[in-house]
C-alpha positions as CSV (number, residue, x, y, z in Angstrom):
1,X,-18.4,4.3,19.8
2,X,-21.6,4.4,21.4
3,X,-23.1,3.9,18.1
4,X,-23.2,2.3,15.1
5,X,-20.7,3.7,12.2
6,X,-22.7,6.3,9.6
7,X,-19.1,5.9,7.8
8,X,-18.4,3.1,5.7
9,X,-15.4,4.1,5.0
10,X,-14.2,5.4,8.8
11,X,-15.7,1.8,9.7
12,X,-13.2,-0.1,7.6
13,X,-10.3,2.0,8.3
14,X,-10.4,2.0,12.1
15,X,-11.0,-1.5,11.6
16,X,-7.5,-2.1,10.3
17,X,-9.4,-3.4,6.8
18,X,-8.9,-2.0,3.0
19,X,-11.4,0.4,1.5
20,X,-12.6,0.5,-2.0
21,X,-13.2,3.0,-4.2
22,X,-14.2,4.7,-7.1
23,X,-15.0,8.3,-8.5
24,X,-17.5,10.2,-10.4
25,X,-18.7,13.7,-11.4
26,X,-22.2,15.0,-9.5
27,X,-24.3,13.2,-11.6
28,X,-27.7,11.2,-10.4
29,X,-27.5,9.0,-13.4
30,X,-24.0,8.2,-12.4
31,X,-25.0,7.7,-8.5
32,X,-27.8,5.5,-10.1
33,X,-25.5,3.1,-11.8
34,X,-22.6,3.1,-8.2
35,X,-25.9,2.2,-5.8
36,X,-25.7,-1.3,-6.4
37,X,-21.6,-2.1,-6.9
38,X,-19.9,-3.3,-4.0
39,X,-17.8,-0.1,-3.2
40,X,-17.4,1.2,0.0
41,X,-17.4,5.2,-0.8
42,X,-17.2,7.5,-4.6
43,X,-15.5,10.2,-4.2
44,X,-17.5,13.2,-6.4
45,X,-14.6,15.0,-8.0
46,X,-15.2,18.6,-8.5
47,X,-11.9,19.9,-8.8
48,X,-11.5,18.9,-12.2
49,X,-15.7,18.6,-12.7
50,X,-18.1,21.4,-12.9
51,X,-18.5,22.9,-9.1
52,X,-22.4,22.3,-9.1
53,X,-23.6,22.2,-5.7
54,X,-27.7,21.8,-6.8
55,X,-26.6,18.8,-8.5
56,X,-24.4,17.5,-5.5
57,X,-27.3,17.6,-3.7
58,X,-29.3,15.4,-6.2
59,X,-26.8,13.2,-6.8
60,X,-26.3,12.4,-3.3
61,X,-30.2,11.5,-3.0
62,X,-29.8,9.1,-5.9
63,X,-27.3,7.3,-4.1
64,X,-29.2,5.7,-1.4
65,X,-30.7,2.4,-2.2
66,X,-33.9,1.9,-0.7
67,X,-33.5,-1.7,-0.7
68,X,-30.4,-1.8,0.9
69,X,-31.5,0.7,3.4
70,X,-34.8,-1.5,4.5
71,X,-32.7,-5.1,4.5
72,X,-29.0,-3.9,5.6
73,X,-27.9,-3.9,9.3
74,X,-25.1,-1.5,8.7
75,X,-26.8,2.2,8.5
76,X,-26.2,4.6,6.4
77,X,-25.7,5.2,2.5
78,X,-24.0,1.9,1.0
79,X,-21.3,3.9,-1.0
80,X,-20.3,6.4,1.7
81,X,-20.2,10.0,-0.7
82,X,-17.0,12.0,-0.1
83,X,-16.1,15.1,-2.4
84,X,-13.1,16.6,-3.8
85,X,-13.7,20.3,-3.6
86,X,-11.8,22.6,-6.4
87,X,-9.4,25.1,-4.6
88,X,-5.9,23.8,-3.8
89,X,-4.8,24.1,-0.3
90,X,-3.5,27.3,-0.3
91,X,-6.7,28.9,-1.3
92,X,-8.2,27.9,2.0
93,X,-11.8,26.5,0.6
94,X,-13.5,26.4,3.9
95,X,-16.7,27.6,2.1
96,X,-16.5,25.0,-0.1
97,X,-15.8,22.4,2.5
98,X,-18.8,23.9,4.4
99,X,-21.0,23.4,1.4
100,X,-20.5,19.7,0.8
101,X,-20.7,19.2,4.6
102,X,-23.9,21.0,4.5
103,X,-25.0,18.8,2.0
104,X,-24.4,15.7,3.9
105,X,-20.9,14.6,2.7
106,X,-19.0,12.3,4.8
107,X,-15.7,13.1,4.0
108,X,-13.3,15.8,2.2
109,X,-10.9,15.1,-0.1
110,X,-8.3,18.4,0.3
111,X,-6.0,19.0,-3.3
112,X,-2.5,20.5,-3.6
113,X,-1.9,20.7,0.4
114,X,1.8,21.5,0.7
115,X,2.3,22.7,4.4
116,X,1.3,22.9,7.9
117,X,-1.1,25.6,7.8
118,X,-3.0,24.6,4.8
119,X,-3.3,21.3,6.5
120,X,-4.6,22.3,9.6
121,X,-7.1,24.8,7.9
122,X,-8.3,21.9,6.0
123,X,-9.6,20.2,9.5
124,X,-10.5,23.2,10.8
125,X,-12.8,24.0,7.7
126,X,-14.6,20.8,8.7
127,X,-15.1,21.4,12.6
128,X,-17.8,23.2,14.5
129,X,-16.3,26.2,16.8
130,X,-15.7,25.1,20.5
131,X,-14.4,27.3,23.4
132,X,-10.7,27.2,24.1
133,X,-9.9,24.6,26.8
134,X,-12.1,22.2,25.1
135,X,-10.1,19.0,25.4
136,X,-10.6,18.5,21.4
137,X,-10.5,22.1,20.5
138,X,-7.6,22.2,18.6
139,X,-7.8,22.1,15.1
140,X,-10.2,25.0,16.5
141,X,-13.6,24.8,14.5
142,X,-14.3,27.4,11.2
143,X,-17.3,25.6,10.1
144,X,-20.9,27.6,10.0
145,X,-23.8,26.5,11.4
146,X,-26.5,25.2,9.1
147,X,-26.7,21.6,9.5
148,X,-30.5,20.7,8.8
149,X,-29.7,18.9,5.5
150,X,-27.2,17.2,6.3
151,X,-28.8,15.5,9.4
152,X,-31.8,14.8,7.7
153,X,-29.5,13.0,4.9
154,X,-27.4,10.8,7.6
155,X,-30.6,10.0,9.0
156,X,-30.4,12.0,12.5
157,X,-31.9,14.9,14.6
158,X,-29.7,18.5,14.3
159,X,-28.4,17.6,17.8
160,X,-27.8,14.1,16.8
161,X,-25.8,15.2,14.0
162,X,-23.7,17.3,16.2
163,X,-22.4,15.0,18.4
164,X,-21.3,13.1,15.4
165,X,-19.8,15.3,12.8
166,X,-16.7,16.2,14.2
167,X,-13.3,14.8,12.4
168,X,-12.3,11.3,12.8
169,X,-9.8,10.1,14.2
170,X,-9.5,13.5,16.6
171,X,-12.7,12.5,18.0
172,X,-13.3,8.7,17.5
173,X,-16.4,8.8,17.3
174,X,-16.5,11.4,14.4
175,X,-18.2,10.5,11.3
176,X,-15.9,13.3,8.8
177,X,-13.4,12.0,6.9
178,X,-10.4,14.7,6.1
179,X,-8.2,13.4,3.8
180,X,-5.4,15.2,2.6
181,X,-3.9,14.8,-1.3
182,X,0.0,15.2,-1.4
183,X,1.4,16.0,-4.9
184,X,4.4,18.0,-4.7
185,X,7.8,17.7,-3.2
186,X,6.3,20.7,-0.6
187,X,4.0,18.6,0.5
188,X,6.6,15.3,1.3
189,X,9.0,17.7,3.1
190,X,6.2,18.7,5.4
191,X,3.8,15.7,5.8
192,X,6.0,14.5,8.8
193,X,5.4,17.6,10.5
194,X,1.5,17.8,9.1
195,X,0.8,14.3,10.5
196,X,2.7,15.2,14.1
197,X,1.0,18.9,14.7
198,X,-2.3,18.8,13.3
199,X,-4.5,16.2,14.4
200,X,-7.3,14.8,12.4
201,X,-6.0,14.3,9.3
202,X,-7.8,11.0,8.8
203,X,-6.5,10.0,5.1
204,X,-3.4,11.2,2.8
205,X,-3.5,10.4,-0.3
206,X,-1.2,10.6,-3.1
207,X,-1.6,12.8,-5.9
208,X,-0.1,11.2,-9.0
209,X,-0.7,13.3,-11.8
210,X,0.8,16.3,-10.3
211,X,3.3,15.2,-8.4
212,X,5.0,13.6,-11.6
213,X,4.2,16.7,-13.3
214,X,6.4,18.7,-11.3
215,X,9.3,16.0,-12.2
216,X,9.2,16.1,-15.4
217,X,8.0,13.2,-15.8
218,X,4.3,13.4,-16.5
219,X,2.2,10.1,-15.8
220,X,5.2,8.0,-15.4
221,X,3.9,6.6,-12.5
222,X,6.4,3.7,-11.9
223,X,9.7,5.9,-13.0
224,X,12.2,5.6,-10.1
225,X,11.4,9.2,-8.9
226,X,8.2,8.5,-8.6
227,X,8.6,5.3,-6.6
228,X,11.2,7.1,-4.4
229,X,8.1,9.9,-3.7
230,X,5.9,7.7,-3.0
231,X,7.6,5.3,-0.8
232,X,8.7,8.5,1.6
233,X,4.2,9.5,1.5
234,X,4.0,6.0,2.7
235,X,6.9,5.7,5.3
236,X,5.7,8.9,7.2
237,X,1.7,7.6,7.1
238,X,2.8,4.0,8.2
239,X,5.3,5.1,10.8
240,X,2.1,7.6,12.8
241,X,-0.4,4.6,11.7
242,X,-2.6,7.1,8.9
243,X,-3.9,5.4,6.1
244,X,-2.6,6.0,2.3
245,X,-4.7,6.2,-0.7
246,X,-3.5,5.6,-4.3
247,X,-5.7,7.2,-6.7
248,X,-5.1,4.9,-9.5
249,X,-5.7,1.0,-8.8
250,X,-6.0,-1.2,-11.9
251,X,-5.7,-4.8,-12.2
252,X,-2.0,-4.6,-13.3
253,X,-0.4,-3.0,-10.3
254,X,-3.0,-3.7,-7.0
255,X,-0.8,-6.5,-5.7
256,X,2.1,-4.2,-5.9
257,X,-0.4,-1.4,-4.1
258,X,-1.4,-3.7,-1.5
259,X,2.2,-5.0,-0.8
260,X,2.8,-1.2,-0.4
261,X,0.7,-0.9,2.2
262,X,-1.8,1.3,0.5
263,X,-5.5,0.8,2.2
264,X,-7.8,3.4,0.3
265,X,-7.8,1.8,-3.1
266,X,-9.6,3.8,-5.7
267,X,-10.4,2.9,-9.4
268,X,-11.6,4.0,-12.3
269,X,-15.1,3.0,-13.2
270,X,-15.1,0.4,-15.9
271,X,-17.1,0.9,-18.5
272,X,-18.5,-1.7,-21.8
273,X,-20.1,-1.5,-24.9
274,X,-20.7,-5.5,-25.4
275,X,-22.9,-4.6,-28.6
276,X,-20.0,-2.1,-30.3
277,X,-17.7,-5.0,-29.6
278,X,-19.8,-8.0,-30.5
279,X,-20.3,-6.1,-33.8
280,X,-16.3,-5.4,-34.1
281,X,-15.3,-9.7,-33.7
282,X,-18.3,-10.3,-36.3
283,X,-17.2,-8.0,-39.2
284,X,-13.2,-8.8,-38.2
285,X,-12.9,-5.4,-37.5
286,X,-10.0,-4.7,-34.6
């Protein structure tokens, strides 16, 4: 790396470290209120949130800290934004993928992706083209041409920003994160073969909610069959050294995550109303 990591989250992970996050709809007010926590990267989730890429935008502005910016010796954004586009893998996305890039995103989070090709379309969709016989060419690039914003966002020239925005870990000094969300018993049967033919799938993680849906089990997420999934997700990563997130840390179960092995740890933001309850424990009202 000639230089320093844009990344936060790239930064930790190459490192060998944890990584901790949270997520959020494209909202400034909510990029206000993440700016000063102590996560490494929010995830904006539009596949269950409004698709709004004028507020994406916004909110991304919002996230930098202008403070942190002028007194921190690590550059780039404190909370390193990645997005969770809408379409499920087989639906191909790339112009959605192509849109957050655009914006500045530093990372894609892929739903639903069950098989080889959707798996190497989803790195694709985040690569500029490159001429066969390029010694990185394959996943071979889809991505259009229209960085200006984002290179003006991470902080670089439009050439600057090309020799950085290629897929880590396929190029190692690539500041994209494409992480891939495994939630159905498709997926696990292919993810050794995902991880093996396609490189630069930086991040799997596991999708909970719909893989337990599909068992019959529906947010049962320590029934046996659901351990059993998950532990084969984890076996595959661990065994080709990729990194596993679990999309729901709480303070109950992160020593049993981080025994797992998991090193993308994402949360749910935690939220009080210290007047609503200061009222309740005054009146005796549960």
């Amino acid at each position: 790396m000639t230089a320093q990591r844009l990344n936060k989250v790239i930064r930790r992970l190459a490192a060998g470290e944890h990584v901790f996050a949270s997520f959020s709809p494209a909202e400034p007010a909510a990029a206000i209120d993440f700016s000063t926590t102590s996560y490494d990267a929010l995830v904006f989730e539009m596949e269950h949130k409004p698709w709004d890429a004028v507020a994406l935008r916004d909110t991304f502005q919002y996230l930098l800290n202008r403070r942190q910016i002028r007194t921190s010796d690590e550059p780039g954004p404190a909370l390193t934004p990645i997005v969770r586009i809408p379409a499920n893998g087989a639906e191909r996305a790339q112009w959605h993928a192509k849109q957050v890039l655009d914006l500045g995103a530093f990372g894609v989070v892929w739903p639903h992706i069950s098989t080889v090709e959707e798996a190497r379309n989803a790195v694709a969709a985040c690569r500029y083209p490159s001429l066969a016989g390029d010694p990185r060419y394959e996943p071979a690039g889809l991505r259009g041409d229209s960085p200006g914003t984002a290179a003006r966002y991470w902080g670089l020239t439009n050439q600057e920003y090309y020799t950085r925005s290629d897929v880590w870990p396929l190029d190692p000094d690539g500041e994209i994160l494409v992480a891939l969300m495994i939630e159905d018993q498709r997926g696990i049967e292919n993810l050794p073969r995902m991880l093996d033919e396609v490189p630069g799938i930086g991040l799997v993680v596991i999708g909970e909610g719909d893989m337990s849906q599909e068992l019959g089990i529906p947010r049962q997420y320590d029934h046996p069959r659901m351990a059993e999934c998950k532990r084969r997700v984890l076996d595959a990563c661990h065994a080709r050294g990729v990194p596993v997130g679990h999309p729901h840390v709480t303070a109950d179960n992160v020593k049993q995550v981080l025994d797992d092995g998991y090193r993308f740890l994402m949360t749910a933001p935690v939220r009080t109303y210290p007047g609503l309850d200061l009222g309740h424990s005054l009146t005796g009202r549960a």
